[in-house]
C-alpha positions as semicolon CSV with decimal commas, in nm:
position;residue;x (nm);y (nm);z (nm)
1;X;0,000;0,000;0,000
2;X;0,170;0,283;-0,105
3;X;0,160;0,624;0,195
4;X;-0,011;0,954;0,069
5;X;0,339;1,128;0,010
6;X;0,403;0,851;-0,217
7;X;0,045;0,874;-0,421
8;X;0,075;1,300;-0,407
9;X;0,439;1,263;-0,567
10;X;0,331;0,988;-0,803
11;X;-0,016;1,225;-0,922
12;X;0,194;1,511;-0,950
13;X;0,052;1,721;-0,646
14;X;0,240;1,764;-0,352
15;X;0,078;1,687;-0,030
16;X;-0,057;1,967;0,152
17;X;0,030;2,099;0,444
18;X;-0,133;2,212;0,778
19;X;-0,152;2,535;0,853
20;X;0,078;2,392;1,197
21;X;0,339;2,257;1,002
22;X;0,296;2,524;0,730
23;X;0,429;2,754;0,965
24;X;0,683;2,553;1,117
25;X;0,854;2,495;0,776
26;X;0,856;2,860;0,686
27;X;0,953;2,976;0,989
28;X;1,245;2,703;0,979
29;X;1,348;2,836;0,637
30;X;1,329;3,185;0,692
31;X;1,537;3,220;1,034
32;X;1,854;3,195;1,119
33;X;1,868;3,029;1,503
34;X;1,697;2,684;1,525
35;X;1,254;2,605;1,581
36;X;1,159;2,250;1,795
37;X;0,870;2,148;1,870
38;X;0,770;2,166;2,282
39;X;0,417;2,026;2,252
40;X;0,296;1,881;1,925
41;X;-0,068;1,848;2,034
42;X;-0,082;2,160;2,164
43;X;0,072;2,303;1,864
44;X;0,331;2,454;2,065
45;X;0,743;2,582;1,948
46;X;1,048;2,739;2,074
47;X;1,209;2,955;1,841
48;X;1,564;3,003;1,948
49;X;1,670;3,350;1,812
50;X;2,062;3,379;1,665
51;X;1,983;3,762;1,519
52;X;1,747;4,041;1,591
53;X;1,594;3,977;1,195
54;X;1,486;3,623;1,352
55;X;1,232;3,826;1,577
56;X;1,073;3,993;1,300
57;X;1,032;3,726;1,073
58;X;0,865;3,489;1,356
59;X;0,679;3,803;1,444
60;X;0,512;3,828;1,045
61;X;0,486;3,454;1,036
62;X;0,303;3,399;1,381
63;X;0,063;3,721;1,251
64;X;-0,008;3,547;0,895
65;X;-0,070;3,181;1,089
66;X;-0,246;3,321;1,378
67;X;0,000;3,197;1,603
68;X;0,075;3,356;1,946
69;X;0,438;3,532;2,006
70;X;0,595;3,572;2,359
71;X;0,965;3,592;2,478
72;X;1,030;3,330;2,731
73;X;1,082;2,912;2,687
74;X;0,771;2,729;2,712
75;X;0,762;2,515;3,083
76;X;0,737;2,132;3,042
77;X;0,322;2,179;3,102
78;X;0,145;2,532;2,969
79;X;-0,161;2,421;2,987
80;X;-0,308;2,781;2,952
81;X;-0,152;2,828;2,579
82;X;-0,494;2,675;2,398
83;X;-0,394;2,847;2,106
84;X;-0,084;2,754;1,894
85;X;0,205;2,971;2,005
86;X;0,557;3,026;1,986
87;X;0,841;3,108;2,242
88;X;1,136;3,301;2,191
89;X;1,494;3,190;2,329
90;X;1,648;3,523;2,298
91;X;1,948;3,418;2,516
92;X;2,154;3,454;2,247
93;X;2,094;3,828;2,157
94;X;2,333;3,931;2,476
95;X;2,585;4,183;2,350
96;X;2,625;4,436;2,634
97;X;2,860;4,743;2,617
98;X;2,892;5,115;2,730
99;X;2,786;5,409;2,564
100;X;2,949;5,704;2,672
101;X;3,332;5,722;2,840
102;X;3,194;5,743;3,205
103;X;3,058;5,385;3,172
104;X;2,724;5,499;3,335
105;X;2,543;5,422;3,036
106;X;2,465;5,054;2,874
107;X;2,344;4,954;2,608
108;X;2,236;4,575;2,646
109;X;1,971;4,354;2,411
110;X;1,684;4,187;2,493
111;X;1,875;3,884;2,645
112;X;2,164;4,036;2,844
113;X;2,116;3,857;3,203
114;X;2,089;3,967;3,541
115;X;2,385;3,819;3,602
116;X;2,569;3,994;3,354
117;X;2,424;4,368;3,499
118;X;2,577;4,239;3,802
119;X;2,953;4,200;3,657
120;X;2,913;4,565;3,589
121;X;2,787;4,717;3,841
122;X;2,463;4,739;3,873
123;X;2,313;4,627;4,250
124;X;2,042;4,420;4,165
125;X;1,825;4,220;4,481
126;X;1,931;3,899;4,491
127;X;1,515;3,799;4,460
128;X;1,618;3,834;4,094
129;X;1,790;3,520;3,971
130;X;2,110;3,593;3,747
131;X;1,944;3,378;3,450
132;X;1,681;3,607;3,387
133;X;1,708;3,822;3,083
134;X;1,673;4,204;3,078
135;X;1,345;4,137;2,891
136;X;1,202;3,941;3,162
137;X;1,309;4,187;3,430
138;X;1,205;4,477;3,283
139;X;0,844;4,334;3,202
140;X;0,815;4,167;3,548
141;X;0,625;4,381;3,709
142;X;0,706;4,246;4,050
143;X;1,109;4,383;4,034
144;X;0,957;4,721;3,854
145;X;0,689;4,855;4,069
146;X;0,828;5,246;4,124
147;X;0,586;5,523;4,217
148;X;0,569;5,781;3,946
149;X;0,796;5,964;4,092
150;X;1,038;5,705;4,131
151;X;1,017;5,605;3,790
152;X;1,347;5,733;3,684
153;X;1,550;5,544;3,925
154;X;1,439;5,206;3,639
155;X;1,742;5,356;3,470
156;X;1,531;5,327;3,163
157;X;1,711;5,625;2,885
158;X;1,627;5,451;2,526
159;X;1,438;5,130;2,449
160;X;1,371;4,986;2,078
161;X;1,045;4,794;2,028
162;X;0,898;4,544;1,766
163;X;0,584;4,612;1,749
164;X;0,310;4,448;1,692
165;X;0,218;4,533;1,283
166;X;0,612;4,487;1,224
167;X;0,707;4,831;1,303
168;X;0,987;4,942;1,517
169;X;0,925;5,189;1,769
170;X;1,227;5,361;1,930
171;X;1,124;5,521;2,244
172;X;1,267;5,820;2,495
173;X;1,230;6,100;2,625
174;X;0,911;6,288;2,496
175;X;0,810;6,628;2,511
176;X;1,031;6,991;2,534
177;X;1,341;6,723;2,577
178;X;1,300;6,519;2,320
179;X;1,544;6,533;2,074
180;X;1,440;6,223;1,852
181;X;1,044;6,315;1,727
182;X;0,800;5,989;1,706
183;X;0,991;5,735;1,455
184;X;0,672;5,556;1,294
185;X;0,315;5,614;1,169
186;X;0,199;5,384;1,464
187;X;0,351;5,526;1,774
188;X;0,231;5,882;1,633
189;X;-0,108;5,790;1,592
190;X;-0,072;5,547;1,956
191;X;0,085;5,829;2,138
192;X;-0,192;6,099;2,100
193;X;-0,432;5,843;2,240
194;X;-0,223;5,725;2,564
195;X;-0,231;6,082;2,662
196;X;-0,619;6,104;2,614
197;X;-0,634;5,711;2,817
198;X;-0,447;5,886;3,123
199;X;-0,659;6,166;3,138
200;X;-0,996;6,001;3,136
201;X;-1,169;5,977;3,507
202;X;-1,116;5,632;3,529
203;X;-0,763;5,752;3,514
204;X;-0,727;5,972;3,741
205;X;-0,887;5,799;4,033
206;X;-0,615;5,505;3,952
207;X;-0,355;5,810;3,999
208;X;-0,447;5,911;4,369
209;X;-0,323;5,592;4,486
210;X;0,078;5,533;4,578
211;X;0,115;5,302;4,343
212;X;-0,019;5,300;4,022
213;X;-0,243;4,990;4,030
214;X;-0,296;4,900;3,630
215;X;-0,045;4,717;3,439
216;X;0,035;4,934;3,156
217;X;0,221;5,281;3,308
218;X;-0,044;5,486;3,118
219;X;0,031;5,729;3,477
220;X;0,365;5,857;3,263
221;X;0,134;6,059;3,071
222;X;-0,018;6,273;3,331
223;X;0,051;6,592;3,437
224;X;0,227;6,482;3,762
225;X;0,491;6,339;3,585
226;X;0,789;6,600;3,506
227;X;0,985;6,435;3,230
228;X;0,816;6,180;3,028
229;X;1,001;5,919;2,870
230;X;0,781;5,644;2,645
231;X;1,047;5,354;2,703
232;X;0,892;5,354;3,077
233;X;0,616;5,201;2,978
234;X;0,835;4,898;2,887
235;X;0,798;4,830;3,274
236;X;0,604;4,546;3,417
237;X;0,422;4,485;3,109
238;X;0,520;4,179;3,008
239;X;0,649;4,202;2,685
240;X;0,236;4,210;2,555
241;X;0,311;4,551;2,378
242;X;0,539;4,436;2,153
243;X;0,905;4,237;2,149
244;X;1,225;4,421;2,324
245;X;1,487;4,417;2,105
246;X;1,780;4,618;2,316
247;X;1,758;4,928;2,586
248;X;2,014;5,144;2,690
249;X;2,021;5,219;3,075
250;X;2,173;5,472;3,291
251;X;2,367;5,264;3,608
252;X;2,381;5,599;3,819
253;X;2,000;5,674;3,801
254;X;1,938;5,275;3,846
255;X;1,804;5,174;4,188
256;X;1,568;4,893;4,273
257;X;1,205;4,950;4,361
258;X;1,080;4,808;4,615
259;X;0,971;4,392;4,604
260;X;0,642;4,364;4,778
261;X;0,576;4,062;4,893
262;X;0,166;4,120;4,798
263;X;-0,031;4,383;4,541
264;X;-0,267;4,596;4,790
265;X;-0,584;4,469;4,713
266;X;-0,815;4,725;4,493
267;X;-1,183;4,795;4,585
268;X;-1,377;4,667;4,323
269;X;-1,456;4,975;4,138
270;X;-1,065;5,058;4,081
271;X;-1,016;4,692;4,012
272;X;-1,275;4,754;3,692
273;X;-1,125;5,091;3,646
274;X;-0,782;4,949;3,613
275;X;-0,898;4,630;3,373
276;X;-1,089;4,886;3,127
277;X;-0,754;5,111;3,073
278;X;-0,513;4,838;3,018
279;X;-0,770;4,665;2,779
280;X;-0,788;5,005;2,640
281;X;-0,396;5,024;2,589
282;X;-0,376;4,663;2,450
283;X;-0,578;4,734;2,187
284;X;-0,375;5,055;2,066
285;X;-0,065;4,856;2,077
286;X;-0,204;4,543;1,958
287;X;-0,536;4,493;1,850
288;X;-0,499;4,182;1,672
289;X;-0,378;4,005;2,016
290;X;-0,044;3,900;1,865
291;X;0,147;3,917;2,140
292;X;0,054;3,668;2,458
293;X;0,182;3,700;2,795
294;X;0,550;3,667;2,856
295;X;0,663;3,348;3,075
296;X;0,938;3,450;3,341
């Protein structure tokens, strides 16, 4: 009996494909690092990234397949990824150097370690284990919860996104000290709309507490806040707003916030308040749900 490759080749039509391995294959042929296969019934991959390019092309593949992107390596049992997704082993995109003669500044990309910050200097709680990539820590919103007006002590000067329509948003400081103006169509339609987000009422009731209680640090676009800079909203998100491909941070503003052991609990109205505005900011950044939550 011959197998269906067998009859397909013989009739002159290949077989075809699943969408699954569809993507697989092109994704195989079009980066650079290596793809396996985690869970094959839960249509599940690792993509481990050799160059920044590989991020972009698993970013337009996983959007044409309606696969599901996040930077982390998938856990033996995920059983909350329904939908077919992809991880991202960025451990390889590491390069880490100084930008300016006094060493304060770094750049470092998406997955320089902990450990690695540590060699040079920076003073980072050992609750953060050395194997966890700048990505991670800056989107874990556990090592990153600074009031606003702490928010400059993240060390956070430049950050460059992929976002989530394949765009790449470089982000800074914004406003009268700006020196770089919005670098793409999206972020200057996106940006407009933050600033309208953080001054709705639901809003500003979220802004008379200490610490700002949503996820997304739509609080950097009040009034309260004296020098905006958009790569702050990198922090404690979770990667969801797009990919981090490399940041550049200042070691003499760095200094850790605070590690609470538990969230204050919201009353319920705040708790709705705070849902509605990071739905709100989601959508603006990625409507389409590309991007799932990042695994730690």
């Amino acid at each position: 009996m011959q197998n269906p490759s067998r009859r397909a080749f013989l009739g002159g039509k290949a077989p075809e494909l699943a969408p699954w391995d569809q993507f697989l294959l092109e994704l195989k042929r079009k980066t650079q690092g290596s793809v396996q296969v985690v869970d094959v019934n839960a249509k599940q991959a690792l993509c481990t990234v050799k160059l920044s390019t590989d991020i972009h092309h698993a970013r337009q593949l996983c959007q044409t397949f309606g696969v599901k992107l996040y930077v982390g390596i998938p856990p033996e049992s995920e059983a909350d990824y329904l939908e077919p997704s992809l991880g991202l082993d960025v451990s390889a995109l590491n390069q880490l150097e100084p930008v300016n003669d006094t060493g304060t500044q770094w750049f470092m990309q998406a997955g320089v370690t902990v450990a690695q910050l540590r060699e040079v200097g920076f003073v980072i709680p050992e609750a953060v284990p050395g194997s966890c990539w700048v990505a991670q820590w800056l989107g874990n919103g556990k090592y990153q919860r600074y009031s606003l007006a702490q928010i400059a002590h993240s060390g956070l000067v430049h950050a460059s996104l992929v976002m989530a329509d394949g765009s790449v948003a470089s982000l800074g400081l914004f406003g009268v000290k700006n020196t770089k103006p919005l670098n793409t169509p999206t972020l200057r339609s996106v940006v407009p709309q933050l600033f309208q987000l953080a001054n709705t009422p639901l809003a500003h009731e979220l802004l008379q507490q200490p610490i700002w209680p949503a996820k997304y640090r739509l609080d950097i676009f009040s009034a309260h806040n004296p020098s905006l800079n958009l790569a702050h909203l990198l922090l404690g998100a979770d990667q969801d707003l797009g990919v981090l491909d490399w940041v550049v941070m200042d070691r003499s503003r760095w200094q850790a916030a605070p590690l609470l052991q538990s969230v204050p609990a919201l009353e319920p109205k705040l708790q709705v308040n705070a849902q509605e505005l990071d739905a709100a900011a989601k959508a603006l950044f990625d409507p389409e749900l590309l991007f799932a939550y990042a695994l730690a």
